[in-house]
C-alpha positions in Angstrom: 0.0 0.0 0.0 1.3 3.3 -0.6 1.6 5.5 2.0 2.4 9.1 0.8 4.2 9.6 4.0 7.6 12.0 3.9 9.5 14.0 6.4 9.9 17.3 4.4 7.4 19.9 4.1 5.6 21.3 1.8 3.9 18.4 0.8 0.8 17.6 -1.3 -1.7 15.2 0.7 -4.7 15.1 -1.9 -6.3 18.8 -2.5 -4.5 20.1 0.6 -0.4 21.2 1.2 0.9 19.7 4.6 3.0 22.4 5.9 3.9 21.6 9.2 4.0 18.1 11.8 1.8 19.4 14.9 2.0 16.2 16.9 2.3 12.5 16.5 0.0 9.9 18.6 -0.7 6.2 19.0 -3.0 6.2 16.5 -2.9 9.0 14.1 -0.8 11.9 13.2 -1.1 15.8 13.1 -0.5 18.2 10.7 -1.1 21.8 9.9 -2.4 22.6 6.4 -3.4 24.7 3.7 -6.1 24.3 0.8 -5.8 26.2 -2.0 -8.6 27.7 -4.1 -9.2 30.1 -7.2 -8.2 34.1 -7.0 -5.7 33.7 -4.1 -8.1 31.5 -2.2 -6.6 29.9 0.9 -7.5 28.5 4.0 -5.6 27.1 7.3 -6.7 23.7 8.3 -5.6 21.0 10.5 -5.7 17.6 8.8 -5.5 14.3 11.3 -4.6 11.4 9.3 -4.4 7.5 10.4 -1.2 6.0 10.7 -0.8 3.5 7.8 -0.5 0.4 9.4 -4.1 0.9 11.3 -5.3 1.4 7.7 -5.9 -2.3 7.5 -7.7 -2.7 10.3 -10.9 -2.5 9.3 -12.5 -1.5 12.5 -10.4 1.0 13.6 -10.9 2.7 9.8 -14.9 2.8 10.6 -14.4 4.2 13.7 -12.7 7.0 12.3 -15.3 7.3 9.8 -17.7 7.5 12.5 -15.7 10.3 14.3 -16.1 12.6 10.7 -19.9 11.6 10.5 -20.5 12.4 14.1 -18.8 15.8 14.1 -19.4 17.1 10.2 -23.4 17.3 12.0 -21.7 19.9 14.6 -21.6 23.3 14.1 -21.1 25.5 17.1 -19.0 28.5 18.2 -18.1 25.7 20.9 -17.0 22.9 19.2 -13.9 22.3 16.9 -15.2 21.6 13.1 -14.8 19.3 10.5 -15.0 20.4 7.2 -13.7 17.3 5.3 -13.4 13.2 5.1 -11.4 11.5 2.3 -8.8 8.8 1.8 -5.5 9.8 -0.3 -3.7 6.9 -1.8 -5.1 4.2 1.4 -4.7 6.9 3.9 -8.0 7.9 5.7 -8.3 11.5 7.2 -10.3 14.3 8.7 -9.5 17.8 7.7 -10.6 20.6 10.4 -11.1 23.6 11.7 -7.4 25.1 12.9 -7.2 26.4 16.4 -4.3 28.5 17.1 -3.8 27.8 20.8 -3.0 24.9 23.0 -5.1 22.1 24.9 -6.5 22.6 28.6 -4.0 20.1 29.7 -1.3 22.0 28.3 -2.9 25.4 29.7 -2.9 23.6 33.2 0.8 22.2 33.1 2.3 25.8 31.8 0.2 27.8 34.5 1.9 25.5 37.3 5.2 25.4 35.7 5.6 29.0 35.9 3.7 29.6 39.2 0.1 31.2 37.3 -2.6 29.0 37.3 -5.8 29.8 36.7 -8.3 32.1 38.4 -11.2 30.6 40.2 -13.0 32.3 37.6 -11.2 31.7 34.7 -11.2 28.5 35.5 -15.5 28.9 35.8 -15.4 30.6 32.3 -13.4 27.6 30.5 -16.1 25.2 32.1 -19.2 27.4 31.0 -17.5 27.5 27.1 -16.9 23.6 27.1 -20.1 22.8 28.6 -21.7 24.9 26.0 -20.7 22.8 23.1 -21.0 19.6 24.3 -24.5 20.9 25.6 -24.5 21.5 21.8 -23.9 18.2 20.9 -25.9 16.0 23.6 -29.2 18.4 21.7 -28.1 18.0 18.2 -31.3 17.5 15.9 -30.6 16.5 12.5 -33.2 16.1 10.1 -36.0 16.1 12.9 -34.3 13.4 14.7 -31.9 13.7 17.8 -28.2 12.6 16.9 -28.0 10.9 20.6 -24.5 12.2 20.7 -22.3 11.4 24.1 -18.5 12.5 23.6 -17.4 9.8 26.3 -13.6 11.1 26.1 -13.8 14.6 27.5 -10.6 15.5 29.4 -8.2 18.9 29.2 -6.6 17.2 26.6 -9.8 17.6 24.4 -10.5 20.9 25.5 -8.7 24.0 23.0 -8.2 27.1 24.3 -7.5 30.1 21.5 -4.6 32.3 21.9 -7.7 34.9 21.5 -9.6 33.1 24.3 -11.9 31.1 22.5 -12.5 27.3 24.2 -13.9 24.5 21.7 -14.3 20.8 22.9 -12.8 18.9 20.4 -11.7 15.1 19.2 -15.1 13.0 19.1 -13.2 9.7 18.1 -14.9 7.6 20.4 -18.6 9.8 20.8 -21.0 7.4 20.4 -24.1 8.2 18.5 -27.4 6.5 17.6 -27.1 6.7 14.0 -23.2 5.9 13.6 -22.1 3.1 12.1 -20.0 1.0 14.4 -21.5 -0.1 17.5 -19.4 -0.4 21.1 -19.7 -3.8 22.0 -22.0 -4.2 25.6 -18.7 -4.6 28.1 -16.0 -2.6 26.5 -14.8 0.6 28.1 -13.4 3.4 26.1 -12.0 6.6 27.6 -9.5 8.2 29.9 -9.8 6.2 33.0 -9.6 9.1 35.5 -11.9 11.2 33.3 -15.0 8.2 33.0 -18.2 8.3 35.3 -18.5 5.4 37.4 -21.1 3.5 35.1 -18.7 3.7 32.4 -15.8 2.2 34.1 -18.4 -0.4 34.7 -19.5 -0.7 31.1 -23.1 0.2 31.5 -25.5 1.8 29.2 -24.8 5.7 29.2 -26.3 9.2 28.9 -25.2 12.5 28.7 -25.2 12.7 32.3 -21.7 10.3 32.1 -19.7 13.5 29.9 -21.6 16.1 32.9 -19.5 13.2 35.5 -16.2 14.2 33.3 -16.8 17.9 33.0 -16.7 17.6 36.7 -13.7 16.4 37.2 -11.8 18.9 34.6 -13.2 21.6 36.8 -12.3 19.9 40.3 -8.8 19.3 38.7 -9.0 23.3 37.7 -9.8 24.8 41.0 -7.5 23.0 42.8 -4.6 22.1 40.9 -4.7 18.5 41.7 -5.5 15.0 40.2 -9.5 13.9 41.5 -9.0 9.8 40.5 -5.8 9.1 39.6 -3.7 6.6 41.2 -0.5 4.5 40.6 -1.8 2.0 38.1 -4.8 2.1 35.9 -6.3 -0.5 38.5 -6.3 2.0 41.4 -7.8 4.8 39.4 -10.3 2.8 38.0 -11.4 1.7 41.8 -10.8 5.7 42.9 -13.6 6.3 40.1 -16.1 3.3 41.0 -15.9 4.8 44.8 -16.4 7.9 43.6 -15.2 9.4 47.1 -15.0 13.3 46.5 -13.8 15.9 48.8 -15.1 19.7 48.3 -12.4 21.4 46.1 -12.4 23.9 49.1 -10.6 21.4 51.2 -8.0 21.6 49.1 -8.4 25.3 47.8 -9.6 27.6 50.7 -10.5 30.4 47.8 -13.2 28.1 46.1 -16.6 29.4 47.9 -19.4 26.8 49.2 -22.0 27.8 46.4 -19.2 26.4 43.8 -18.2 23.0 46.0 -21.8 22.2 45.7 -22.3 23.0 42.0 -19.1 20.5 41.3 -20.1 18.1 43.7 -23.8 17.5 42.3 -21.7 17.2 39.1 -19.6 14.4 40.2 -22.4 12.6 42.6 -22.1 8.6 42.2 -25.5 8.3 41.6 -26.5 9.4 37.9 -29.9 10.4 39.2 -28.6 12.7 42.0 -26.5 14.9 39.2 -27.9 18.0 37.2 -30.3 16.9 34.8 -28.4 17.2 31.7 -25.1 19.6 30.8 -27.6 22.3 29.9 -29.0 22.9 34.1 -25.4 22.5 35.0 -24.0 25.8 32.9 -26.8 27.4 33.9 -25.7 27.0 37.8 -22.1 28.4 36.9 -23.5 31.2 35.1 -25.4 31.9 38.0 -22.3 31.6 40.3 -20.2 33.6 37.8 -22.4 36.8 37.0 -22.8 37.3 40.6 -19.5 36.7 41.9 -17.4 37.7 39.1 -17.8 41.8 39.2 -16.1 42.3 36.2 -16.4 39.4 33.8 -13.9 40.8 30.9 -11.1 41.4 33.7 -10.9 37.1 33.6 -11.0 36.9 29.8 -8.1 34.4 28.6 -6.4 36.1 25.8 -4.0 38.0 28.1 -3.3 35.2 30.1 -3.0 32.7 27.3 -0.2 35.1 25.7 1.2 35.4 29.4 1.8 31.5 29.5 2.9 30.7 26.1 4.6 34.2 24.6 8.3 32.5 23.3 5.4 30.0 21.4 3.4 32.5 19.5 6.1 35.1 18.5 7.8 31.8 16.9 4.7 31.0 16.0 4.2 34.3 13.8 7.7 34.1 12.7 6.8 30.5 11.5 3.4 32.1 9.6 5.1 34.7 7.7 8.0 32.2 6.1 4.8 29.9 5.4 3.3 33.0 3.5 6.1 33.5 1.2 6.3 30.0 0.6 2.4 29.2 0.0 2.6 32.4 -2.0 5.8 30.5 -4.3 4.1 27.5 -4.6 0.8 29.4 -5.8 2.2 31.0 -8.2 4.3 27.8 -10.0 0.8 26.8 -9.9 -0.7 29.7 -11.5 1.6 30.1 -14.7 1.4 26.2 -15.3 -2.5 27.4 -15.4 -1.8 30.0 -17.4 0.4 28.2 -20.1 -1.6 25.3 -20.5 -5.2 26.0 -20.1 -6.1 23.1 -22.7 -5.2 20.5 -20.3 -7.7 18.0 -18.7 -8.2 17.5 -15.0 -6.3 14.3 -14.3 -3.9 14.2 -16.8 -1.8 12.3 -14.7 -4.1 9.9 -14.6 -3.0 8.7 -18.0 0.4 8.8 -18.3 2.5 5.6 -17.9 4.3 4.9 -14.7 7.7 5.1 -17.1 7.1 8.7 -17.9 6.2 10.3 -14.8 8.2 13.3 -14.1 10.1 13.9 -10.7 11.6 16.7 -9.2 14.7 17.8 -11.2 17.7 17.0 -8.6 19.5 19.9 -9.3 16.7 22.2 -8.9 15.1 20.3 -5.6 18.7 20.5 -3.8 18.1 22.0 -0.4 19.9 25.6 0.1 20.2 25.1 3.9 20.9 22.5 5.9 18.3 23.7 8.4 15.7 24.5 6.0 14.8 21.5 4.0 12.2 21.2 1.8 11.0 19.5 -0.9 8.0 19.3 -3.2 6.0 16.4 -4.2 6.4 14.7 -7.2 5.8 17.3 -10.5 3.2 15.0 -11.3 1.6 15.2 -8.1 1.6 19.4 -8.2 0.2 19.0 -12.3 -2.3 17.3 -10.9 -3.2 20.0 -7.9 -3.1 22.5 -10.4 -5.3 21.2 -12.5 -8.1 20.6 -9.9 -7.7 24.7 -9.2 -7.7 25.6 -12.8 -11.0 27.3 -14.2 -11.1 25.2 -17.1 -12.1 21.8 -17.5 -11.4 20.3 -21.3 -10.8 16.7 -22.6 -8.1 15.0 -21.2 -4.5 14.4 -23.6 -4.3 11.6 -24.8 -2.4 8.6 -23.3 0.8 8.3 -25.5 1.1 12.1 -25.2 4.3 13.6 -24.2 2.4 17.2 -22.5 2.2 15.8 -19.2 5.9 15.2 -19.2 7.1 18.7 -20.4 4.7 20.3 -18.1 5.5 18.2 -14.9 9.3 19.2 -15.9 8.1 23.0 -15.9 6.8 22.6 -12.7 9.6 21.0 -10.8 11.7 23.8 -12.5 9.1 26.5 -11.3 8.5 24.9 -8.0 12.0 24.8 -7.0 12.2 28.3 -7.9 9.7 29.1 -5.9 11.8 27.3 -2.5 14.7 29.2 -3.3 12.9 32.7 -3.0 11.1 31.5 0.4 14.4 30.5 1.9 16.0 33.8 0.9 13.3 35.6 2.9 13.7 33.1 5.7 17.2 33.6 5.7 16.9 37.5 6.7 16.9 39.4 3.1 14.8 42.3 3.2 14.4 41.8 -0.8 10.8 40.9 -2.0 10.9 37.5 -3.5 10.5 37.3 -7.6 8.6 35.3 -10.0 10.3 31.8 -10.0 12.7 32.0 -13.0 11.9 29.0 -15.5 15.6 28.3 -16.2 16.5 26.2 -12.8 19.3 27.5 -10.1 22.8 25.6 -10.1 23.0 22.9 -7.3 24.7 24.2 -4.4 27.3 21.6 -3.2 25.6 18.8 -0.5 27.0 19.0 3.1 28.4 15.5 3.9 26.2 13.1 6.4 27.3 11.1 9.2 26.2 8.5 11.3 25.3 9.4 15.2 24.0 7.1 17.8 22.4 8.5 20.8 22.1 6.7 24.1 19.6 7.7 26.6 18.9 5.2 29.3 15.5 5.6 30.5 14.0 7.4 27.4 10.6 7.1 25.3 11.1 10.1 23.5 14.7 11.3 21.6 14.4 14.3 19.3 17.1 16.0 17.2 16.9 19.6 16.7 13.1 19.7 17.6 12.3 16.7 15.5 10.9 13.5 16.8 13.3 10.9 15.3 13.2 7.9 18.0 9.2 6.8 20.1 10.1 4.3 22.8 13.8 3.3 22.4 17.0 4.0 24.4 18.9 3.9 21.7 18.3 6.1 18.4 20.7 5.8 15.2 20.2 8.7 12.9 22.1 10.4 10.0 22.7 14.1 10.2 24.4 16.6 7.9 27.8 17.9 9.4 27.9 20.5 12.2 26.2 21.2 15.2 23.2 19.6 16.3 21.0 19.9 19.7 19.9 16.0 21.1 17.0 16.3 23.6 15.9 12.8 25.6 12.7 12.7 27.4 11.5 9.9 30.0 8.0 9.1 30.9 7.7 11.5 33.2 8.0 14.4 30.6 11.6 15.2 31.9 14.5 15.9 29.5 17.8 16.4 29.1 19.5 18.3 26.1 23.0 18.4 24.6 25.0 19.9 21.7 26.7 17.6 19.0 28.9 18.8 17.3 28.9 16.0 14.3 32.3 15.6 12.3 32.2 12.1 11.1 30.5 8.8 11.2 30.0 6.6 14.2 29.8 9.2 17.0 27.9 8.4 19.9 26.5 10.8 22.7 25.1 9.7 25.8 22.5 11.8 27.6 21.4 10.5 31.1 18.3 11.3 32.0 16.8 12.3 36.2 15.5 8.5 37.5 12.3 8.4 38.4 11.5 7.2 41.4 9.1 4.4 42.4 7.2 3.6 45.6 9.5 0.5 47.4 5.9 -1.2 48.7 3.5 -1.3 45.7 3.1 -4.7 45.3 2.9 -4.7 40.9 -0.8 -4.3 39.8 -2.8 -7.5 38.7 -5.4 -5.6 36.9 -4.2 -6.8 33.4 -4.7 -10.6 34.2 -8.4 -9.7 34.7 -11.1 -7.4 35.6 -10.9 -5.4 38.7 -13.7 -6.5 41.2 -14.8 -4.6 43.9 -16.4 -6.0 47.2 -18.7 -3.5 49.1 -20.1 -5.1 52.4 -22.3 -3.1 54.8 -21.8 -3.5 57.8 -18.1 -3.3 57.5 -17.6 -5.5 60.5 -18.6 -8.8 58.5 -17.0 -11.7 58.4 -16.6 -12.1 54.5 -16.2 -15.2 52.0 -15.6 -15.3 48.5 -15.7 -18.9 47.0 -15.5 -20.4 50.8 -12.0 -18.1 51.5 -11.9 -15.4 54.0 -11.9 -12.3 52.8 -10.4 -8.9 55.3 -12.4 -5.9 54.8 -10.6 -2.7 55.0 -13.8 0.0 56.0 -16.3 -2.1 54.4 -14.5 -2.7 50.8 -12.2 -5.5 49.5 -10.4 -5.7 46.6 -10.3 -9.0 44.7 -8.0 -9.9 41.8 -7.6 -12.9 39.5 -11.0 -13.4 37.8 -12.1 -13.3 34.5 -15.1 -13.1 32.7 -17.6 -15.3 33.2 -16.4 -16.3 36.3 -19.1 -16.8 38.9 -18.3 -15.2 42.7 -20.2 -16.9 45.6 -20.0 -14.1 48.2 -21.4 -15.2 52.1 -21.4 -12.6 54.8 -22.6 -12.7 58.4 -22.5 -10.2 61.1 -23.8 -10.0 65.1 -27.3 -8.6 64.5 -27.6 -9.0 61.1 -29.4 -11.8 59.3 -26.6 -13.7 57.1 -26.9 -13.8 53.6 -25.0 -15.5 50.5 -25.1 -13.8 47.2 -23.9 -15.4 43.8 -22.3 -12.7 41.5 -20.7 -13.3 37.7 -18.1 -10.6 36.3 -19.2 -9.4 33.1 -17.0 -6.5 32.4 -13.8 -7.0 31.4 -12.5 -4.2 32.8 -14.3 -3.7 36.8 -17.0 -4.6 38.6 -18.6 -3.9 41.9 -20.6 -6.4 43.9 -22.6 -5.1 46.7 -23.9 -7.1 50.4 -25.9 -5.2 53.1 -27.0 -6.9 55.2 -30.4 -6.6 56.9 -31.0 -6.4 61.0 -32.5 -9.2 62.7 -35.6 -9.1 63.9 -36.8 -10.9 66.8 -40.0 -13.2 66.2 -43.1 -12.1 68.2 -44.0 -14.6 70.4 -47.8 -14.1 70.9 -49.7 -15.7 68.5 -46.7 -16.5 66.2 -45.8 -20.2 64.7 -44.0 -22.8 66.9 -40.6 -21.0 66.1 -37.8 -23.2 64.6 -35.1 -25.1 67.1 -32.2 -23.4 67.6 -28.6 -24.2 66.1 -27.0 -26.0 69.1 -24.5 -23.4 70.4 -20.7 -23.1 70.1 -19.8 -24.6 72.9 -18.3 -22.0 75.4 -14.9 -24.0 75.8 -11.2 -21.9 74.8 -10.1 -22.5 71.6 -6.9 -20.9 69.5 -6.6 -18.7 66.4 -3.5 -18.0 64.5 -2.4 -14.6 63.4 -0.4 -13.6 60.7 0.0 -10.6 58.2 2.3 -9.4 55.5 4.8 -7.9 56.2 3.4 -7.2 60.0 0.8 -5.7 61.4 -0.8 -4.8 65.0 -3.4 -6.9 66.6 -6.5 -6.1 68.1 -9.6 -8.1 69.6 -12.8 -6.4 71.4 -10.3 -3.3 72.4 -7.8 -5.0 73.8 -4.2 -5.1 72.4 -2.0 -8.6 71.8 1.1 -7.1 70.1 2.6 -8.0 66.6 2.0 -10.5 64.2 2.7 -13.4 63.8 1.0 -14.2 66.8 -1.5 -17.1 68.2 -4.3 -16.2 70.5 -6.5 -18.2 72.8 -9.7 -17.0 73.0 -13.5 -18.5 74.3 -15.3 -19.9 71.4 -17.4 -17.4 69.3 -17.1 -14.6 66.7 -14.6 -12.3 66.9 -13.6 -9.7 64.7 -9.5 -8.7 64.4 -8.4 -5.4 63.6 -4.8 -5.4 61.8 -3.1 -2.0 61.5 0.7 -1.0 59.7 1.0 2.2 59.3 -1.9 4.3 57.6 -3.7 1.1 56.5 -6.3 -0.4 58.5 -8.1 -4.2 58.1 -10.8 -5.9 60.0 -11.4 -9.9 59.0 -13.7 -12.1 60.9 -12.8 -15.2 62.4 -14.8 -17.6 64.4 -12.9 -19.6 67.1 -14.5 -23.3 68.1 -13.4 -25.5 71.5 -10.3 -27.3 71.1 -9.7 -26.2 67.2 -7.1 -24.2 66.1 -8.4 -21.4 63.2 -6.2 -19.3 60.6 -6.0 -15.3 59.7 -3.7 -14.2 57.0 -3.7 -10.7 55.9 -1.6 -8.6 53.3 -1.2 -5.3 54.8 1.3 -4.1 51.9 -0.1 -0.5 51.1 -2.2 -0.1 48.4 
């Protein structure tokens, strides 16, 4: 399959130039872009294209077509939008609206980097803009039927905010709608895990009520400059978000007034029921809170503090514009006179010449002028073919054994490169207008000599050489460079770097950048989430003596996590308690990814004795005799019975038969398991106490 992928820029993707790399994910890559029209036409777009190896997967493919059929429905001040669909030579991709400004999670990171985060209120505003747009979107009517749309993925890292201010909720790759194509099958969970609701980290059906959970959490996060869910290992934040425990954000902010802790916690309430009644109720609350606490709402706007945080980025940003200018303007106007000379040709002429006589770039005339500035045009071919969708006139085609397309595809390469040569003078400082491109093609300057540099960087996932991703994931890059001096920058997961200057002279160098180490937690026993689902055990009261399968099972304040099931698996959980009427409950895990399984257990009553049945004989008693239990714990742990101390485990304890419950404490953690002691027998408690 061909894949139309280079590294040098400008480059024709279909009817649009790529001009610039933005970022590079798992999945797909982005690029800034320009499309080109008639009369000095153009337009700035972002184009997001799937990586070609995911081209063959046929699922992934509809999903992406799902996310451009979603979002080509939305149109909203709100709301990021998508202006094209298409596949270029077996590459699918969405061309959209281009933002000039950075995502929330960006915003967030800058603010705390340099000590300015966000206002209370500027922090409200950004949540009233979101909520708009996906409010928007949850509403959406097309042709008199409701689109059903929930974004499921909202997170400050789909959130834009303008360099003018503007805020647009963006990237509805995962959205599900009623009438898209590609259904999520019942049990999968999509997402950011510290961004779902609880009922979709349990799979369940959802409403737009789960995205209202999310927007909750962005604005928690915002007003007080701390993570809500996350936790170690995607198996603690999942079980952070099925608990669902959240503190007022003016525990941990004293600025944040009460009317605003209970607008964000009746956001984020467990129960879907107990939350606003749709995005809609919930902006109208902070608008309420915002025009009545916020005197002057234009003092907060964010275009002065979005040029505060990213300044250095916009100046080079402008910088970055105007060269772009000068070379759109080159490569319009190569385009224009091939228009202009040869107004007779078809639309796709070459679609019909033979693979032996399409032209290429002339080598000479495509030889970079600086080693710095490298660029190269598409195939002349490949530009013909641009021009020709732009040109005014539409006549036959040439025929196929005619030589035009060959002359004119060499007229183009020789205009083209003309074209570079003037853009890199301007770049380069001249204060001379660029010319015409000259149709007679420039000498080749003479090719600085490339050498071979490896780059060591224990530790890393990211190695870039001057600005430019080269290595994703490895420790060790190989690249080849052009003499002179070059600056190597290492990254590790944490998003810390280290930088160095090479000065490259000859082949086989090798630089070694060591990068900070990040430290790990001594005690977190690895996470066993990825062997199975993570179940949950919620037992009121949270004194119960617990069994899963016939094992005991220590409670720490009511809850138990349990690890090593799999789907389809079926749990039989028993739990008794003094006062409490027994019960035994059979559960099976569904969800791949968690479950929770609930026991409360109901008082006992006594039976009335006037008029009631004969009542039922009583289960002989324990007998009253001493009998031992055996304690143990991992590492160690304190032991306590009824109140009353018996020092470390391990230990063994004689105690009267009956029902006890132990308390085991190390530290900060806390477990109570039940245990019931008989005459003359010997039971067993072993509990791991390594902090979770």
């Amino acid at each position: 399959m061909a894949t139309g992928i280079s590294s040098v820029y400008p480059q024709q993707f279909g009817r649009y130039i790529l001009t610039a790399k933005i970022a590079m994910g798992g999945m797909a890559e982005i690029f800034r872009a320009k499309s080109l029209g008639a009369e000095g036409f153009e337009k700035a777009v972002v184009i997001k294209r799937i990586l070609p190896h995911f081209c063959e997967e046929e699922g992934f493919v509809t999903m992406f077509k799902d996310e451009a059929k979603v979002a080509s429905h939305l149109n909203h001040a709100n709301v990021v939008q998508i202006f094209d669909f298409d596949e270029v030579e077996g590459l699918f991709y969405i061309a959209m609206e281009y933002v000039e400004g950075r995502d929330l999670k960006r915003v967030l990171d800058q603010g705390a980097k340099i000590g300015k985060a966000l206002s209370i209120a500027q922090a409200v505003y950004i949540m009233i803009e979101a909520s708009k747009g996906l409010d928007y979107a949850h509403k959406r009517i097309v042709d008199g039927e409701p689109l059903s749309i929930i974004h499921r993925d909202v997170s400050p890292h789909n959130v834009m905010v303008s360099f003018n201010g503007e805020v647009k909720i963006m990237d509805f790759g995962i959205a599900k709608a009623a009438a898209r194509s590609t259904k999520t099958r019942v049990g999968t969970v999509k997402g950011k895990c510290a961004y779902m609701s609880p009922e979709q980290a349990r799979g369940k059906n959802l409403d737009p009520r789960s995205d209202l959970f999310a927007l909750g959490v962005c604005l928690w996060e915002m007003l007080t400059g701390k993570r809500l869910f996350v936790g170690d290992s995607d198996f603690e934040t999942l079980n952070n978000v099925l608990r669902a425990e959240v503190p007022p954000p003016s525990e941990l902010n004293a600025e944040v007034p009460k009317e605003l802790d209970a607008i964000v916690l009746k956001a984020l309430a467990r129960d879907v029921e107990a939350r606003h009644k749709d995005v809609g109720a919930f902006v109208n609350e902070l608008n309420r809170w915002f025009f009545s606490a916020v005197p002057d709402p234009d003092a907060v706007a964010l275009n002065g503090y979005m040029h505060e945080l990213f300044d250095d980025e916009i100046k080079q940003m402008r910088q970055e514009a105007q060269g772009e200018a000068q070379m759109m303007e080159g490569v319009r106007k190569g385009v224009s006179n091939i228009i202009s000379k040869k107004p007779g040709t078809g639309s796709q002429p070459a679609a019909r010449v033979p693979d032996d006589e399409r032209t290429m770039a002339l080598p000479g005339a495509m030889m970079p002028l600086d080693a710095d500035r490298t660029m190269a045009l598409p195939d002349a071919m490949s530009q013909m073919r641009m021009a020709a969708n732009h040109s005014p006139a539409q006549s036959a085609p040439a025929p196929a054994k005619s030589h035009v397309g060959l002359i004119v595809g060499i007229l183009f390469a020789v205009l083209a490169a003309g074209a570079i040569a003037a853009y890199l003078k301007f770049s380069a400082g001249s204060t001379e207008q660029p010319v015409a491109p000259a149709v007679v093609a420039p000498a080749a300057p003479a090719e600085k000599p490339k050498f071979k540099l490896t780059i060591k960087a224990p530790g890393a996932v990211e190695i870039l050489v001057d600005g430019k991703p080269e290595c994703m994931g490895k420790e060790v890059c190989e690249v080849t460079a052009e003499g002179g001096k070059h600056k190597v920058i290492a990254k590790n997961d944490a998003g810390k770097g280290v930088d160095q200057e090479v000065d490259l002279a000859a082949d086989g160098q090798t630089v070694e950048l060591k990068l900070p180490v990040i430290e790990k937690k001594p005690d977190v026993a690895p996470p066993v989430a990825a062997q199975g689902p993570a179940i949950l055990l919620k037992i009121q009261p949270d004194g119960a003596i617990v069994t899963v399968n016939g094992k005991p099972v220590a409670l720490d304040k009511g809850n138990a996590s349990l690890a090593g099931s799999k789907v389809g698996d079926k749990l039989i959980v028993s739990a008794q308690a003094d006062g409490f009427k027994s019960e035994t409950k059979e559960f099976e895990v569904k969800n791949p990814s968690a479950e929770l399984f609930e026991v409360k257990l109901q008082r006992d009553k006594p039976t009335p004795t006037v008029g009631a049945a004969e009542p039922k004989a009583k289960e002989p008693a324990v007998a009253a005799g001493p009998g031992k239990v055996k304690i143990n714990a991992k590492p160690w742990a304190k032991i306590e019975i009824k109140g009353k101390d018996y020092e470390l485990t391990p230990k063994e304890v004689t105690l009267p038969a009956g029902k006890y419950t132990v308390t085991l404490t190390k530290g900060s953690v806390r477990k109570t398991v039940g245990v019931t002691v008989r005459t003359g027998e010997t039971a067993s408690v072993s509990v791991d106490m390594t902090e979770e």
